[in-house]
C-alpha positions, -999 to +999 in steps of 0.1 A: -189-097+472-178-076+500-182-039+508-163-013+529-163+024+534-135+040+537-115+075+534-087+086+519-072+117+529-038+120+505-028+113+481+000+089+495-030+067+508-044+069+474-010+054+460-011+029+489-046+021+483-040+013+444-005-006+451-027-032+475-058-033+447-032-039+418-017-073+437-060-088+434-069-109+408-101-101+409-123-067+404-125-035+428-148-010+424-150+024+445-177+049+445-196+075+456-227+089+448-230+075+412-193+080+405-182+044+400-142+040+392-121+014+389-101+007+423-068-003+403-072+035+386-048+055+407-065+087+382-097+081+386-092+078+424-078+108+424-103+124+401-132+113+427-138+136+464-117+126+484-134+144+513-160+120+513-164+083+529-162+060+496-179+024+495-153-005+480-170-031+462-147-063+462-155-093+439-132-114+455-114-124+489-077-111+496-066-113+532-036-088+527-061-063+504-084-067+540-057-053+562-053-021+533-093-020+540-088-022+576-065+008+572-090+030+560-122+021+571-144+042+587-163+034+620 
């Protein structure tokens, strides 16, 4: 299990975001605060603040879902 922060600033990189999550086979969590949503849910994305850093919680390994992490992470 692996985790990242990252931010998402429209809703484009939302769709982006969910498009690389959808193509894992295994689980991906995002949260914030106690908000915890499913990372293959481009609603409940959408439904979180997105003018916060969020943490992604992978359960598995996914070398193209790394370079969407990459993307977005925050330093």
């Amino acid at each position: 299990m692996t985790q990242s922060k990252i931010k998402l600033n429209a809703t484009e990189e939302v769709q982006e975001f969910v498009n690389a999550a959808t193509k894992c086979d295994f689980d991906i969590d995002i949260y914030y605060n106690r908000f915890l949503i499913d990372a293959k849910s481009i609603l409940g994305i959408l439904s979180m603040d997105l003018t916060k850093v969020l943490t992604v919680e992978c359960h598995g390994e996914s070398k193209e879902f790394d370079r969407t992490l990459k993307k977005f992470a925050v330093a």
